[in-house]
C-alpha positions in Angstrom: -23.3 -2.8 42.1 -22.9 -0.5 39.2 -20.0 1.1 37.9 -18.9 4.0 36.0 -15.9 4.7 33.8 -13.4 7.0 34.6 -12.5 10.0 32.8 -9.1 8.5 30.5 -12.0 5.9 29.4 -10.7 2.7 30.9 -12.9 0.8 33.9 -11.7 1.5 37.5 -9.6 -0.9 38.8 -12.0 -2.2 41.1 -14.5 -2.8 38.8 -15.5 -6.9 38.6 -14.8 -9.1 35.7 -16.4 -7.6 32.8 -17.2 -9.4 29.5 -17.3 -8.6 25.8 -17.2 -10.1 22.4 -14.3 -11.2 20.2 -13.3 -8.2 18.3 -11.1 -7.8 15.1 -7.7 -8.5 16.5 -9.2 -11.2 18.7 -10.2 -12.7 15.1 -7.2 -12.0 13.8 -5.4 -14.0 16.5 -7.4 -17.0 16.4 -7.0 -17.5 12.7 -3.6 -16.6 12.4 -3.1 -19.5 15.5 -5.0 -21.7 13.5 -2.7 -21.0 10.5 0.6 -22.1 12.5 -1.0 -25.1 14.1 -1.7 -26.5 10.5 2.1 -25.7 9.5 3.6 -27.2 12.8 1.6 -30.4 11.9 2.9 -30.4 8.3 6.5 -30.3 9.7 8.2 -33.5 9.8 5.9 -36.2 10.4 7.9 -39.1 11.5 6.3 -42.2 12.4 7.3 -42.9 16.5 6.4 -46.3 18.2 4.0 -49.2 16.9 0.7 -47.3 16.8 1.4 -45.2 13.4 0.8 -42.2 15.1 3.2 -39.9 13.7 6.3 -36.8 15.4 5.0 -33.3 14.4 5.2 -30.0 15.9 1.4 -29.8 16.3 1.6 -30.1 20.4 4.1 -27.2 19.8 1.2 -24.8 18.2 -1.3 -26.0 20.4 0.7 -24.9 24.1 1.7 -22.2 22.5 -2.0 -21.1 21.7 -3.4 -22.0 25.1 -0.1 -19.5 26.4 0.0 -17.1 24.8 -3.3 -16.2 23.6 -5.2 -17.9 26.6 -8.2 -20.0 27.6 -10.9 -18.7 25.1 -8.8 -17.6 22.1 -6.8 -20.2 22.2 -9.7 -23.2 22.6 -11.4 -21.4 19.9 -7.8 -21.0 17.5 -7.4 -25.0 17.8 -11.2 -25.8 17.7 -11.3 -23.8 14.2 -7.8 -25.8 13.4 -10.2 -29.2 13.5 -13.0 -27.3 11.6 -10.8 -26.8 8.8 -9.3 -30.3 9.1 -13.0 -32.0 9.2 -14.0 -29.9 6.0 -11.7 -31.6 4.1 -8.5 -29.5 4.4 -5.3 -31.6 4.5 -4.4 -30.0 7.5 -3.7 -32.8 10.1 -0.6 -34.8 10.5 0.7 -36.5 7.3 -1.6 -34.0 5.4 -4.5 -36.0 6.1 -8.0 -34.1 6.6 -11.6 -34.8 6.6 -13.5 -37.1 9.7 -11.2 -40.1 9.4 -8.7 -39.1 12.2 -11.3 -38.2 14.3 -12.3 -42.0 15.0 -9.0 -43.3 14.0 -5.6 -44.5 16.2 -4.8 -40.9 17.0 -8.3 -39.8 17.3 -7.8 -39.4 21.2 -4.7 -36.5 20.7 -6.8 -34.9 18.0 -10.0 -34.6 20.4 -7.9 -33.4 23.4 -6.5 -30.5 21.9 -9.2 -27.4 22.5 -8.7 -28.9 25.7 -5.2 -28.9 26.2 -4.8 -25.1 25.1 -7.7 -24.6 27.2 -6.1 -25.6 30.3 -3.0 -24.3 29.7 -4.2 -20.9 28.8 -6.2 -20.9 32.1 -3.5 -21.8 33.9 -1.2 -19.1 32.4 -3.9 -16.2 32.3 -4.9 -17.6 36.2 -1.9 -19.4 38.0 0.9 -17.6 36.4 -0.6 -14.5 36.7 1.1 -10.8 35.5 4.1 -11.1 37.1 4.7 -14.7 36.6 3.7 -15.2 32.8 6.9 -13.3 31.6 9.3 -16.2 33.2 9.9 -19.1 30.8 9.6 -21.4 34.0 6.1 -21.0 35.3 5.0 -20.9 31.5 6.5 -24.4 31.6 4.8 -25.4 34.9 1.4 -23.9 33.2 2.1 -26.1 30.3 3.0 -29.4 31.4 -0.8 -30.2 32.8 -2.0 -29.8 29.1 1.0 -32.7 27.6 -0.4 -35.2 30.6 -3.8 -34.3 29.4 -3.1 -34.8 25.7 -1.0 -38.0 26.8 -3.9 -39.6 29.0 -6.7 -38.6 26.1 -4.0 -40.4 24.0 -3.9 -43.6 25.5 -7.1 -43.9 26.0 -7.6 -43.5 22.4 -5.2 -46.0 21.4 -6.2 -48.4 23.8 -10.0 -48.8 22.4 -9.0 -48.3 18.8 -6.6 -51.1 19.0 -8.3 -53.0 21.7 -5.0 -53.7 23.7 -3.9 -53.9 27.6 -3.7 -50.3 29.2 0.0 -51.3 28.8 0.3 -51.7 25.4 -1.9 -48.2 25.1 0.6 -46.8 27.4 3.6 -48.2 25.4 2.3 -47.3 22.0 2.7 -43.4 23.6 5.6 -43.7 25.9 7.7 -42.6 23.1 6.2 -39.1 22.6 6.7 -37.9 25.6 10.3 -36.5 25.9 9.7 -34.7 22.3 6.5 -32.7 24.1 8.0 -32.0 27.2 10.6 -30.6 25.0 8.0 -28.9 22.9 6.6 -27.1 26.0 9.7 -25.9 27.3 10.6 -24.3 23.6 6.9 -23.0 24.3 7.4 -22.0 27.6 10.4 -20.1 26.3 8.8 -18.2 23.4 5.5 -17.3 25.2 7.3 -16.3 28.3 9.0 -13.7 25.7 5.7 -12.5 24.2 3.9 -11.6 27.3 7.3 -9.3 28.4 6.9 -8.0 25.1 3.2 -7.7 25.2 2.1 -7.8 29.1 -1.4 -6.5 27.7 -2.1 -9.4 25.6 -3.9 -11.5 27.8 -5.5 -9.0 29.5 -7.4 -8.7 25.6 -9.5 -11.9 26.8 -13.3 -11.8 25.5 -13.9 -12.6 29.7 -11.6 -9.6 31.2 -11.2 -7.8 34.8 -11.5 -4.6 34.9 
């Protein structure tokens, strides 16, 4: 079925999900994302546990991608965040860059997170929904599936790199959790402020309804 536009210029609003290409301020967006994740994982840097695998605010940028920008933006604003790390640009976590920490101890967390923004963008954009993305709570519900995903991509990254028990994997990470389920609700909190601020942002998605 085909349909027209209506006179003010915007689609009808029973028109189907239409898509279109990342424009200017979608750009804009992803790089400026990009930019903070680098600076979050260049903040602090403490050395947690027995696996070497270092405390930074980089989980903090990465939720807060995925929620506030959502599934596409945000996958593509970390996945150009590892571009710029694997170039060579000190980027990562103790201002490492280059392919090393792609195939090193923390080499699972660094491959899971265009996921985990993924995910949690989906679920905000999705689950959450316009009248639910605007309350720090379901934000935090939205962004708690993408911690367990970085956690489990985690672990398993530890436990073949160090070619230990599923226990010691398990116990190298255990400490990291309470700092990202803190992370996420500081996440939940700022993005759930954005999109009351903004309510149009997600709605800016390259894959939008009408």
């Amino acid at each position: 079925m085909t349909t027209t536009d209506s006179p003010s210029g915007f689609p009808p609003t029973s028109a189907p999900a239409t898509r279109r290409g990342l424009g200017t301020t979608d750009l804009a967006l992803v790089a400026a994302f990009a930019a903070l994740i680098a600076a979050c994982a260049l903040i602090g840097g403490i050395p947690v546990g027995g696996a070497g695998v270092e405390l930074t605010l980089q989980t903090f940028g990465i939720l807060l991608a995925g929620c506030v920008l959502g599934p596409t933006r945000g996958f593509l604003a970390v996945l150009l965040y590892l571009g710029l790390g694997a170039i060579g640009l000190p980027v990562f976590s103790g201002r490492e860059g280059g392919l090393g920490p792609f195939v090193g101890s923390s080499a699972g967390y660094l491959w899971s997170f265009p996921l985990v923004a993924g995910l949690a963008g989906l679920l905000v954009a999705r689950v959450a929904g316009r009248a639910r993305r605007s309350r720090a709570f379901w934000v935090f519900a939205c962004a708690v599936p993408g911690v367990l995903l970085n956690h489990a991509l985690g672990i398993v990254g530890m436990k073949y790199w160090f070619d230990v028990p599923w226990s010691v994997a398990w116990g190298y990470d255990a400490p990291f959790w309470a700092g990202d389920v803190l992370k996420a609700a500081l996440v939940a909190l700022v993005a759930a402020e954005v999109h009351r601020a903004f309510p149009q942002l997600l709605g800016r998605s390259p894959v939008s309804r009408g």
